[in-house]
Backbone as JSON Lines, residues from 0, in Angstrom:
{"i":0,"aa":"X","n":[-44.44,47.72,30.31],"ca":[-45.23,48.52,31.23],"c":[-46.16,49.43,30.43]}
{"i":1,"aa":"X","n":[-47.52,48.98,30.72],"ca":[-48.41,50.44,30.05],"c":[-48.5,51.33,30.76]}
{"i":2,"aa":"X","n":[-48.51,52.4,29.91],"ca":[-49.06,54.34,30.29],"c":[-49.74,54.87,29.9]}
{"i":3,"aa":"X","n":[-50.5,54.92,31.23],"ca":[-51.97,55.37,31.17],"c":[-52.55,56.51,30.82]}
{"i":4,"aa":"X","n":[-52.64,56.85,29.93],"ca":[-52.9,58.21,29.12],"c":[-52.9,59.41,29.91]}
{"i":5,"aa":"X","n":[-53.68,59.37,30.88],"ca":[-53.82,60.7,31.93],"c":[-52.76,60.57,32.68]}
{"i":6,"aa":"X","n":[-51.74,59.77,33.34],"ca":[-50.78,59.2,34.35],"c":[-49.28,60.35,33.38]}
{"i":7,"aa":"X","n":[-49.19,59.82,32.15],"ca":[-48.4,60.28,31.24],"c":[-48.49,62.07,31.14]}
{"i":8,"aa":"X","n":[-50.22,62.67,30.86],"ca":[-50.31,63.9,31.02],"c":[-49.9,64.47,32.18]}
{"i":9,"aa":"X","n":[-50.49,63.79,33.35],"ca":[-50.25,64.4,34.79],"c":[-48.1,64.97,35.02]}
{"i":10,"aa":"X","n":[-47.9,63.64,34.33],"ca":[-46.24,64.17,34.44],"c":[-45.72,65.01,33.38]}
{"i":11,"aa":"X","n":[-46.37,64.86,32.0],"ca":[-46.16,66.43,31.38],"c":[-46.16,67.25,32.14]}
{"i":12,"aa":"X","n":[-47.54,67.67,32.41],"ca":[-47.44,69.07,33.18],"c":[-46.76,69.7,34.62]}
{"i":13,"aa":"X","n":[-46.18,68.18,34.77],"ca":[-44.87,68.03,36.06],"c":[-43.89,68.44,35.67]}
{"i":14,"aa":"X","n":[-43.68,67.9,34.63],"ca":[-41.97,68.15,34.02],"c":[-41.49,69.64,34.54]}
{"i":15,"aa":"X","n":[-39.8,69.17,34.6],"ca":[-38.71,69.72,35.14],"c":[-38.94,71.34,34.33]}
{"i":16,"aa":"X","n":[-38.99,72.21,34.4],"ca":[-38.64,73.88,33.43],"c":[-36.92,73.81,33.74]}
{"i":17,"aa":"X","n":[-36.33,73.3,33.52],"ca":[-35.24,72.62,33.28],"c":[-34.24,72.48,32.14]}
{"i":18,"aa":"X","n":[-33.01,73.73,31.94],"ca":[-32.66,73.7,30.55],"c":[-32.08,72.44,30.37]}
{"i":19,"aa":"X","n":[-32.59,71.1,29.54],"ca":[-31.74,70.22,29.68],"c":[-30.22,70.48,28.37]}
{"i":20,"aa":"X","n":[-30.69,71.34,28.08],"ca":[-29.79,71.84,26.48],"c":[-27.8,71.84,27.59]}
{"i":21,"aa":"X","n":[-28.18,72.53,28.66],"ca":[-26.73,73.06,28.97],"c":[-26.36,72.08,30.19]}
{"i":22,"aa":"X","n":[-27.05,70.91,30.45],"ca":[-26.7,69.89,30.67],"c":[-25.91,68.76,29.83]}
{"i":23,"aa":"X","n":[-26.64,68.66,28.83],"ca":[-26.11,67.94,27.61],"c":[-24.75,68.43,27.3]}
{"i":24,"aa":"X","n":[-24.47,69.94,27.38],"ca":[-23.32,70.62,26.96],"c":[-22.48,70.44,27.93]}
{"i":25,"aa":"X","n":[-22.93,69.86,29.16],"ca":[-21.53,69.74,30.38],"c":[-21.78,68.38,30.61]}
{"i":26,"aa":"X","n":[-22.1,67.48,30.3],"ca":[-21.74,66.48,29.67],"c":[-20.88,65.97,29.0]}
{"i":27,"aa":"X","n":[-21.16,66.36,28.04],"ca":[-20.36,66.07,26.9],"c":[-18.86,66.88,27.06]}
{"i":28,"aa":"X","n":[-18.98,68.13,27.89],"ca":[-17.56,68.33,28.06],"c":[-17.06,67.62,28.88]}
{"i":29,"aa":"X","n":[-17.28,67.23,29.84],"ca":[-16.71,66.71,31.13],"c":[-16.49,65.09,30.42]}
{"i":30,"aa":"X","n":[-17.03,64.71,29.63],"ca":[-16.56,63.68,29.13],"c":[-15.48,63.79,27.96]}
{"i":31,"aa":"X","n":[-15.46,64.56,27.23],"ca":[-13.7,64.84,26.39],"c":[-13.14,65.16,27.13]}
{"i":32,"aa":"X","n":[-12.99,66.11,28.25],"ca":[-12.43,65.78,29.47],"c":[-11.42,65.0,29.6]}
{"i":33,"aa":"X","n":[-11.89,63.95,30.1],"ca":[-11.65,62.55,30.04],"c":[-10.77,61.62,28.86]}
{"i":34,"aa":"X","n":[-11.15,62.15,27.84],"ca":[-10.26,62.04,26.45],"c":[-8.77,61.43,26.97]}
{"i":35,"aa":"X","n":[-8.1,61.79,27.92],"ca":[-6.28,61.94,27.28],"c":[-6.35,61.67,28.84]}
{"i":36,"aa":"X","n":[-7.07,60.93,29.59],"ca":[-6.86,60.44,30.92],"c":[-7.3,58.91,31.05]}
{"i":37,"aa":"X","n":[-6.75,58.77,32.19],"ca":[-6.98,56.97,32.0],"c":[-7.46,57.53,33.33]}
{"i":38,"aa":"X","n":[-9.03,56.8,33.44],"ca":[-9.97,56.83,34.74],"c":[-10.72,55.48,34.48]}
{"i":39,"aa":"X","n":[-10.95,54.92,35.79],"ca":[-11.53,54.07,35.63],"c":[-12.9,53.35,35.25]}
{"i":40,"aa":"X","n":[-13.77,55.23,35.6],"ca":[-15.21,54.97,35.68],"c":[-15.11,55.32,33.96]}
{"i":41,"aa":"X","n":[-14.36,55.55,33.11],"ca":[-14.76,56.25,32.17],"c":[-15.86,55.37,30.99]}
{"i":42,"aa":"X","n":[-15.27,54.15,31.2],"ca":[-16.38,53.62,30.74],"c":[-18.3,53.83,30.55]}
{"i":43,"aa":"X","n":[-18.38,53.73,31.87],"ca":[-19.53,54.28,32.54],"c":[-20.44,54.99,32.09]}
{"i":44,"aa":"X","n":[-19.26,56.58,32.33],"ca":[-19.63,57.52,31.97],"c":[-20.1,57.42,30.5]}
{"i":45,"aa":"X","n":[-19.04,57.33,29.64],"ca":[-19.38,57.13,28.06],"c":[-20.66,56.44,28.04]}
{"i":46,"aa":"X","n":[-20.89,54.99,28.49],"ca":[-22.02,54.36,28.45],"c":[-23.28,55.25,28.64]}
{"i":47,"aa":"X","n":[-23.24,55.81,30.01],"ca":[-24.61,56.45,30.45],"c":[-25.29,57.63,29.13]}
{"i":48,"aa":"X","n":[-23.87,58.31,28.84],"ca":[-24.02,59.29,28.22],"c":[-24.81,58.58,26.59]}
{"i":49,"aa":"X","n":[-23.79,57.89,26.03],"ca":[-24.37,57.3,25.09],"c":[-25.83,56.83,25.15]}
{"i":50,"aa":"X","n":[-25.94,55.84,25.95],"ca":[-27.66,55.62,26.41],"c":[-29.15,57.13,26.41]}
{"i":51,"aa":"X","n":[-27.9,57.9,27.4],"ca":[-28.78,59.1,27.07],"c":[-29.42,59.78,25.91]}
{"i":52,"aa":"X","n":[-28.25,59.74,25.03],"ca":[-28.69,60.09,23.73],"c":[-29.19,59.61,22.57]}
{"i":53,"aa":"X","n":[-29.2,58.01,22.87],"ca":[-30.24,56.73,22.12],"c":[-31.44,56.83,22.48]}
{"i":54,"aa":"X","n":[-31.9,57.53,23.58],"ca":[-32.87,57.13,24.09],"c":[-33.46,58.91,23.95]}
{"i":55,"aa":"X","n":[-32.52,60.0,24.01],"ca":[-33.78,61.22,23.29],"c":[-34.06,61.12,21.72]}
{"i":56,"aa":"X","n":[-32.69,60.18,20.98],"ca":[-33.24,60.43,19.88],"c":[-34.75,59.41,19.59]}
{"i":57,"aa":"X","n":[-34.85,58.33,20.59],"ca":[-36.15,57.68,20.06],"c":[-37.67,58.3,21.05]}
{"i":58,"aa":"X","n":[-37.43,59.12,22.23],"ca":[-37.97,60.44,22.52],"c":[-38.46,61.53,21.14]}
{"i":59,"aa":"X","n":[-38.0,61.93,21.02],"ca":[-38.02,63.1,19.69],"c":[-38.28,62.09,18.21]}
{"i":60,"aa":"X","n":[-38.13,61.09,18.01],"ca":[-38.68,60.12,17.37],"c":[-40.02,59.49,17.7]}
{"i":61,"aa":"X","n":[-40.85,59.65,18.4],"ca":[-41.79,59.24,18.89],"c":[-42.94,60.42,19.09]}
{"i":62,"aa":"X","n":[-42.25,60.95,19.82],"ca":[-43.45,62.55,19.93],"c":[-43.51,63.45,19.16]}
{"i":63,"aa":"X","n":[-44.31,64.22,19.57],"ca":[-44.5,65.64,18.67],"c":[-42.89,66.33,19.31]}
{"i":64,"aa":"X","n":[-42.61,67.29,18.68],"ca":[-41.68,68.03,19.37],"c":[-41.64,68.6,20.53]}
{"i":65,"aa":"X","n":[-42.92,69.32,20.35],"ca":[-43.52,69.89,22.17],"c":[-43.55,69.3,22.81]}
{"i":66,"aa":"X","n":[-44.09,67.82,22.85],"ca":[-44.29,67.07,23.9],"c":[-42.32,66.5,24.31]}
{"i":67,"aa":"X","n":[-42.16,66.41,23.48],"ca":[-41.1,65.47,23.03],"c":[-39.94,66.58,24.21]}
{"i":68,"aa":"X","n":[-39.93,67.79,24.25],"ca":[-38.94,68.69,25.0],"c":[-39.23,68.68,26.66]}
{"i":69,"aa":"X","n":[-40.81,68.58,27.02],"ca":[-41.05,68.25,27.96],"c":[-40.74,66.28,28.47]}
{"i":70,"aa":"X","n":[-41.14,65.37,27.81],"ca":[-40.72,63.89,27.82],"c":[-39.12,64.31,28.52]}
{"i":71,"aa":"X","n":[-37.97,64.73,27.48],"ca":[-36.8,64.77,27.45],"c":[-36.4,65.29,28.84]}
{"i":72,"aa":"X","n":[-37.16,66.6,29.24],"ca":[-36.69,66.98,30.54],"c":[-36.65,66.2,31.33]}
{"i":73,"aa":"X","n":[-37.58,65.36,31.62],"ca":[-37.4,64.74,32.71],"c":[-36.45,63.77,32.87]}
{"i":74,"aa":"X","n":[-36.58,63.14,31.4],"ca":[-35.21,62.14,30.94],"c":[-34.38,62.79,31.46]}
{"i":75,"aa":"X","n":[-33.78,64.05,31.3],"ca":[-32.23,64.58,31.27],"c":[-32.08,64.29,32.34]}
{"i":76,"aa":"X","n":[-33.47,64.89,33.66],"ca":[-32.94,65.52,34.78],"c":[-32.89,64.03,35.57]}
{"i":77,"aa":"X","n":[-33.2,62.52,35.11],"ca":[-33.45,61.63,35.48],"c":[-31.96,61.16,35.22]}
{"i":78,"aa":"X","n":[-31.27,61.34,34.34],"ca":[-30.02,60.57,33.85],"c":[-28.77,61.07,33.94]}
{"i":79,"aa":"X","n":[-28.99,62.76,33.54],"ca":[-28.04,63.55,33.09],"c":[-27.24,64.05,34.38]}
{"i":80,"aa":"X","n":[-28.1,64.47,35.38],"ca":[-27.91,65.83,36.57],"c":[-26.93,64.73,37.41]}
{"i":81,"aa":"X","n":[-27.82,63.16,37.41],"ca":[-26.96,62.43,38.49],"c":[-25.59,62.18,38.18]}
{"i":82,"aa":"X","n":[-25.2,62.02,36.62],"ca":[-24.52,61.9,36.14],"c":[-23.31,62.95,36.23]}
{"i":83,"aa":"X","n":[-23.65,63.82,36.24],"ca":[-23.13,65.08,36.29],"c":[-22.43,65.04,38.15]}
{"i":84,"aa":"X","n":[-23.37,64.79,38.95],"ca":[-22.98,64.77,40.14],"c":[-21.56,63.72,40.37]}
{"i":85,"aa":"X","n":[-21.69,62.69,39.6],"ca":[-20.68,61.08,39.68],"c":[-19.15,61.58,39.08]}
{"i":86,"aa":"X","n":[-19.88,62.47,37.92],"ca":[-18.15,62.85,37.34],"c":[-17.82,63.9,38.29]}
{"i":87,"aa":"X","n":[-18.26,64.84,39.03],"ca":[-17.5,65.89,39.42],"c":[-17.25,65.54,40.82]}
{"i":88,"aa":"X","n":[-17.15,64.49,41.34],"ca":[-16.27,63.88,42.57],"c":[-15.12,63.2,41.83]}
């Protein structure tokens, strides 16, 4: 899929103001969490999470940093928040 230079800016300046930092951090807890329990979705979870974080490090591998924190937000709030919603039922 190409991205159309202005299409890409227009959603910069969209992006989430969104700490994705203390998302990542309840994440990652809610998944050790999980550590010393047998659940079924845990797979999942690990997966999504893992994916998440393959995919900011080639985010932040790709952009400038600035851009790269705005890119990420939206990532987080695209991957992370729903995620977040799935484990805490």
């Amino acid at each position: 899929m190409r991205v159309w230079p202005w299409l890409f800016q227009i959603a910069l300046r969209r992006s989430p103001s969104i700490n994705f930092e203390d998302l990542e951090i309840k994440i990652l807890s809610q998944a050790s969490s999980y550590e010393a329990q047998s659940q079924v979705n845990i797979v999942n979870i690990y997966e999504q999470t893992l994916n998440y974080f393959f995919t900011k490090g080639l985010i932040y591998g790709t952009f400038s940093k600035d851009i790269a924190r705005h890119v990420n937000a939206i990532h987080a709030q695209q991957k992370l928040a729903p995620l977040l919603n799935e484990t805490a039922r």
